[in-house]
N, C-alpha and C positions, 0 to 999 in steps of 0.2 A: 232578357236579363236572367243570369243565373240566379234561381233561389238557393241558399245559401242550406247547406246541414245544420242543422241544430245538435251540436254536440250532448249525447246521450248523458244522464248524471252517474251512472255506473261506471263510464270509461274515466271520466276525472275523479272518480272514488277510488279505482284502481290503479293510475298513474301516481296519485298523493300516495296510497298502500308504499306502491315499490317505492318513489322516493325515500318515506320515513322509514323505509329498511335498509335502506341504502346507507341512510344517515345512522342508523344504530348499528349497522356494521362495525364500524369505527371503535366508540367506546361507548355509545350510549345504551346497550344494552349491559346490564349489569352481568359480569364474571366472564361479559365475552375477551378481553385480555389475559384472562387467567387460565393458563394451561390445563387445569382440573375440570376446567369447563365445556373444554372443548373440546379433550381427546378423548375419540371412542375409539373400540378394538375394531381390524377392519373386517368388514363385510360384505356380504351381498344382500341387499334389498328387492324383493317382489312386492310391487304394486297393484293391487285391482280398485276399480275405482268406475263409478256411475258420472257422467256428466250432464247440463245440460247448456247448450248452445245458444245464445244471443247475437245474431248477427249485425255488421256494421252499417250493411247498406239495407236500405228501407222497403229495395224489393224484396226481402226472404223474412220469415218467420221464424221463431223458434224449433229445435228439436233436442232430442236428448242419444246417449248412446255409449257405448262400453270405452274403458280406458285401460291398458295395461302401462306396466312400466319398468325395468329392471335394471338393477344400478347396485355400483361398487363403490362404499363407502371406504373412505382413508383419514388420516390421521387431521385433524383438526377440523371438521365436519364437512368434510367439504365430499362429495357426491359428482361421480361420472356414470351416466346409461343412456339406454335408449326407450323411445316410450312410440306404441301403438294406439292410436284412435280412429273410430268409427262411428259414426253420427250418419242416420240415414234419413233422406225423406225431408229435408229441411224445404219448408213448401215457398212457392213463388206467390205474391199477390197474380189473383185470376187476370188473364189477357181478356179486354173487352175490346180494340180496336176503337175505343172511340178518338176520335179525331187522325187517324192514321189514312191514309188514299188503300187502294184494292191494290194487293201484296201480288198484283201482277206481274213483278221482274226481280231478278235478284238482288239487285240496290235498295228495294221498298223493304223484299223480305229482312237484310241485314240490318235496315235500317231501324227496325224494330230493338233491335239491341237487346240489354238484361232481359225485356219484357217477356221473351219470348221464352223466357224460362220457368217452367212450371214446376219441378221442384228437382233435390242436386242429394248426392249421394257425396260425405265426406269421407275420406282415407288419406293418415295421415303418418310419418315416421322418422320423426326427429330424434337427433342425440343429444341429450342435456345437462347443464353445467351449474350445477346448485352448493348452497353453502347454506349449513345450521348457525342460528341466532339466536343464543339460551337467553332467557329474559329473567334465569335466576340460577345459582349455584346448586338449589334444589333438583334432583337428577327426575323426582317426581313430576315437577312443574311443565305445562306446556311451552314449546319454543317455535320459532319462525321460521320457515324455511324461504329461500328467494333463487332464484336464477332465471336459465334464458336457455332454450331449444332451437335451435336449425335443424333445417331436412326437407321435405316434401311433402306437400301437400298432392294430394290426387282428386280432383272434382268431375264427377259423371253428373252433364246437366241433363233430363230430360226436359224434351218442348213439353208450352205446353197445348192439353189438347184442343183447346177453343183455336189458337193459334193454328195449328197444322188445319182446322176444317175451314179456318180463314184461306189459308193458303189454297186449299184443296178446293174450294169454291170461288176461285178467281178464275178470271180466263186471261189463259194462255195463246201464244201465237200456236195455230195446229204443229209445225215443224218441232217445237220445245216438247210439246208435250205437259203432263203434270210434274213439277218437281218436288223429289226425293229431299226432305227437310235431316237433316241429322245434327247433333252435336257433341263431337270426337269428346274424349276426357280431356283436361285441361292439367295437366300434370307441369307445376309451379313452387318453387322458392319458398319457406316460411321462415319466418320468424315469431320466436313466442314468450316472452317475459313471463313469468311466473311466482306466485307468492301463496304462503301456507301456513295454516296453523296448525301445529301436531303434537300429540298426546301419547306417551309411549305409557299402556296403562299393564300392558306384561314385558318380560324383559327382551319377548322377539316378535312385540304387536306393538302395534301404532293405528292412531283413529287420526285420519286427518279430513280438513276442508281446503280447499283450494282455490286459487282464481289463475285462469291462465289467458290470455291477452294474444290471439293469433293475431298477424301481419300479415298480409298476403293479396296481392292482385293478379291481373293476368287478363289481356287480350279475348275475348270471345270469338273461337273459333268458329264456323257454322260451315258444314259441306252441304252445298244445294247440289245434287246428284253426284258427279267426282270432282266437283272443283269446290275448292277450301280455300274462306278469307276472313279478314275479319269484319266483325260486327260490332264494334269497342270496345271498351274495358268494364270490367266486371271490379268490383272489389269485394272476394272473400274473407274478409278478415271478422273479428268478431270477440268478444268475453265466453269461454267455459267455466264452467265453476263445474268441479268437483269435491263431490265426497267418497272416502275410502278407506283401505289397509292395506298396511302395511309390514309386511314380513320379511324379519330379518335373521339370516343364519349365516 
């Protein structure tokens, strides 16, 4: 019987987030109908920004790691760019073999699945679609920002090493030999909802916080010497929260 996930209380924090921004879109935020409110002169925006990474599934742990982002502002806040991330080292619960048979043939090895993964290397480049949400006519006042990012995800898993000296100390039929364990990058589809609170406290800086919501799966690939298959599905998805600046000219 499958044991069930236990939905995280952060992800339903930030699904309720983007709904009630979704919902103040509309008219519920105060002076967002009113054209005084919402038109800025256009620009261009640079982002730098720290994150740190919450993953979805229960095999990986946290990590942290650089964010960039750069975007053309136009007339009624609404925001087109593209944004770079890099989060490295995000580690795997340690592989112990307990209850697995001797990783003696490629079906046991594969069988092992996520587990085999001892920690993953994120890179990532999506192009993004956002819209400002002034929550006062005051030009001082902090305001909302929301959207959503497509693009690519790029994941370099390393094994890990308890795993490989599992594999390394099975026996083998003499013809096969020791097999060569690898696992190619995993280069997959994203999706990323995003929401923000931001402070424009000079006329071309902004302090902002952020919460961004990746999407994202993808088949586990694993090469045992030159033949490549898979080993199931992984699910990379996961909550960043960043903090940053923002410069506009």
């Amino acid at each position: 019987m499958h044991k069930r996930r236990r939905i995280r209380p952060v992800y339903v924090s930030l699904a309720t987030v983007l709904i009630a921004l979704v919902a103040m879109s509309g008219c519920a935020a105060p002076g967002y109908n009113d054209r005084e409110a919402m038109l800025f002169e256009d620009k261009l925006h640079a982002e730098f920004k720290a994150g740190s990474f919450s993953p979805a599934s229960d095999h990986f742990s946290g990590a942290t790691g650089p964010g960039i982002r750069f975007s053309y502002e136009y007339e009624y806040g609404m925001h087109f760019g593209f944004q770079l991330t890099s989060i490295k080292n995000v580690e795997g619960a340690p592989y112990t073999g307990i209850g697995d048979p001797v990783l003696n043939t490629h079906a046991r090895i594969r069988g092992v699945g996520e587990r085999m993964i001892g920690s993953s290397d994120r890179d990532t480049f999506t192009l993004h679609f956002d819209w400002d949400v002034p929550l006062s006519k005051d030009g001082n006042a902090p305001y909302l920002r929301y959207g959503f990012g497509v693009g690519l995800l790029s994941v370099k898993n390393k094994p890990d090493r308890v795993f490989l000296i599992a594999v390394d100390n099975a026996n083998f039929p003499a013809e096969d030999g020791k097999p060569v364990v690898r696992i190619p990058s995993q280069p997959m589809f994203l999706l990323s909802p995003s929401a923000s609170v931001r402070w424009d406290f000079l006329d071309s800086l902004s302090l902002f916080a952020e919460a961004q919501y990746d999407i994202a799966s993808h088949d586990l690939v694993v090469d045992i010497d030159a033949d490549g298959d898979k080993a199931g599905s992984v699910d990379y998805g996961g909550l960043t929260t960043f903090v940053g600046i923002d410069y506009s000219f």
